[in-house]
C-alpha positions as CSV (number, residue, x, y, z in Angstrom):
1,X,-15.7,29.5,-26.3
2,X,-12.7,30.9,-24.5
3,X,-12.6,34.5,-24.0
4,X,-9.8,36.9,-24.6
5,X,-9.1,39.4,-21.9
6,X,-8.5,42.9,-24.0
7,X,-5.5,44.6,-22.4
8,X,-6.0,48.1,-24.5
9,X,-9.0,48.1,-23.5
10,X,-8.7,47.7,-19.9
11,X,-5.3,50.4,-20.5
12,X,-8.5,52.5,-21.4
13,X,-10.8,51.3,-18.6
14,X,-8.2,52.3,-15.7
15,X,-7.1,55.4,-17.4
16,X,-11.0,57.3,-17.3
17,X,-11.7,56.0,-14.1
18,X,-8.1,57.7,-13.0
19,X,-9.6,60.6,-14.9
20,X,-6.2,60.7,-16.8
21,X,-6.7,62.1,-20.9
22,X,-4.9,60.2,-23.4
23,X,-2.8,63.3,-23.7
24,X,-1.8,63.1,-20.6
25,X,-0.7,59.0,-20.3
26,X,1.3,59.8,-23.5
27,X,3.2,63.0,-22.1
28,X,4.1,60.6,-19.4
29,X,5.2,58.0,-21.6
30,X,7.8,60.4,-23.2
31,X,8.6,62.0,-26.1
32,X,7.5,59.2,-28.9
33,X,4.0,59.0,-27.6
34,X,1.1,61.0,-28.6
35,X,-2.8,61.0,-28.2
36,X,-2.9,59.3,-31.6
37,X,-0.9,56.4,-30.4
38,X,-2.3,56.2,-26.9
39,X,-5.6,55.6,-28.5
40,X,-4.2,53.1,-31.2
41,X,-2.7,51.1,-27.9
42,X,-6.3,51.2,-26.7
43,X,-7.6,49.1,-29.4
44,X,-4.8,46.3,-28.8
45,X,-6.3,43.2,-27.9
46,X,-2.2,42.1,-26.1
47,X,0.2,45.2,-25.4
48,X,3.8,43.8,-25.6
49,X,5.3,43.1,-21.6
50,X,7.7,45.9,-21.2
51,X,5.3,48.5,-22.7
52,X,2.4,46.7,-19.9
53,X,4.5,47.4,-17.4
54,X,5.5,51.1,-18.6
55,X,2.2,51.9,-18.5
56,X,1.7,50.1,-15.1
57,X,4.4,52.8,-13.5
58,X,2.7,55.5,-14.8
59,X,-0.9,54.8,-14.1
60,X,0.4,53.1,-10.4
61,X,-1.9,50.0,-11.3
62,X,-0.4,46.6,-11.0
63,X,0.3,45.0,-14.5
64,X,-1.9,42.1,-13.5
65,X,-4.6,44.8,-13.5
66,X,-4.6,44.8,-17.1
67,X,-4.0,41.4,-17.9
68,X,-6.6,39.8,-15.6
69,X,-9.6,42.8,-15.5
70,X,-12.4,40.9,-17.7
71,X,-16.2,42.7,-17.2
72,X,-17.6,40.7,-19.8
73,X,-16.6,37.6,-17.6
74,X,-17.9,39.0,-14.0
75,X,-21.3,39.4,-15.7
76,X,-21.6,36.4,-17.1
77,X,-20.8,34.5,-14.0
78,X,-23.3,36.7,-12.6
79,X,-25.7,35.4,-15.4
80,X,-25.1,32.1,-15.5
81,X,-25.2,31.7,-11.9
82,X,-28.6,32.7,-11.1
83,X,-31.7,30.8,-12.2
84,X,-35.2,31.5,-11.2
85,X,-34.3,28.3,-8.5
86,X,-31.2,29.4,-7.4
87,X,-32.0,31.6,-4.4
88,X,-31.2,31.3,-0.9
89,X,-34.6,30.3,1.3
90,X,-36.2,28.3,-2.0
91,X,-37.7,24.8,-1.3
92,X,-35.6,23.0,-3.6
93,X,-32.2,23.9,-1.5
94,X,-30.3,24.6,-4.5
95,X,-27.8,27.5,-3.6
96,X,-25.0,28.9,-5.1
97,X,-23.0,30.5,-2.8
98,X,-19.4,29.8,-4.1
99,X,-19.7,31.5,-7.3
100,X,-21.5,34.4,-5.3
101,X,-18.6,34.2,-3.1
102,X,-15.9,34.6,-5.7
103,X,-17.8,37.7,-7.4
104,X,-17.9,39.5,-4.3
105,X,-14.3,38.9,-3.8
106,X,-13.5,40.2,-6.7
107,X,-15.6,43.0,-6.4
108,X,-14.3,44.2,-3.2
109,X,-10.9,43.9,-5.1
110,X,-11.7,45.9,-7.8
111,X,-13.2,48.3,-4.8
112,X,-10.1,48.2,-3.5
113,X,-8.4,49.1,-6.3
114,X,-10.5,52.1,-7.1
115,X,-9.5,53.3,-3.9
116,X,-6.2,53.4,-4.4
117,X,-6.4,54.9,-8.0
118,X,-8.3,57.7,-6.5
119,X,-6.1,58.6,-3.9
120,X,-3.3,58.4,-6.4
121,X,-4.8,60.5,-8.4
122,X,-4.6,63.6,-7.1
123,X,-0.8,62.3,-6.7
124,X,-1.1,62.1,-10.6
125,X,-2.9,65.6,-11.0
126,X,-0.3,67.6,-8.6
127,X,2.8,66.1,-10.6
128,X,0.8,66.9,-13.8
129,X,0.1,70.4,-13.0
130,X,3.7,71.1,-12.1
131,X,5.1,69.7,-15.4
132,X,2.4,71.2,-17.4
133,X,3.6,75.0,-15.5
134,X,7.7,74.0,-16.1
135,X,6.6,74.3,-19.8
């Protein structure tokens, strides 16, 4: 069974760890948006293109991001991949290292993505305390 990647909820995923209120992404998304809508958004399995990339601006997280970010897959690979036999130093020789090495590729991507969003975060939190003291 193929599995859908949820784009609301990965809009949702990046947002907390950015520590960035749904308040917050809809005051940056201008004057239509409110938290009510930011957290109907979150429950959209596909958010239409130019809104993706909207919200890609805003959080500074690359549109792929949330079209390609799928937990749910990472631990199943995980899962699937490692059997009481599969183990490096067994007698039987059976390894899996491929698989192993694509999940920690894509974990020190998703490390290196976290980076970033932290240090543009405080980025995010400077330009959001000096709108919130305009007003």
């Amino acid at each position: 069974m193929e599995h859908k990647i949820h784009q609301g909820r990965n809009v949702k995923r990046f947002r907390e760890m950015l520590g960035i209120k749904q308040e917050a992404l809809a005051f940056d998304l201008g004057e239509d948006w409110n938290q009510k809508k930011i957290s109907l958004l979150e429950q959209k399995e596909v958010i239409e293109d130019p809104l993706l990339q909207k919200i890609s601006e805003v959080l500074k997280i690359p549109v792929e991001a949330f079209q390609n970010f799928d937990e749910e897959q990472a631990i199943n690979i995980i899962s699937n991949t490692f059997h009481d036999e599969a183990f490096i130093g067994n007698s039987g020789g059976t390894y899996n290292i491929n698989p192993l090495e694509k999940i920690i590729t894509l974990h020190e991507e998703k490390i290196a993505l976290y980076e970033r969003m932290l240090k543009e975060k405080d980025e995010m939190m400077l330009r959001l305390e000096k709108l919130i003291s305009t007003k």
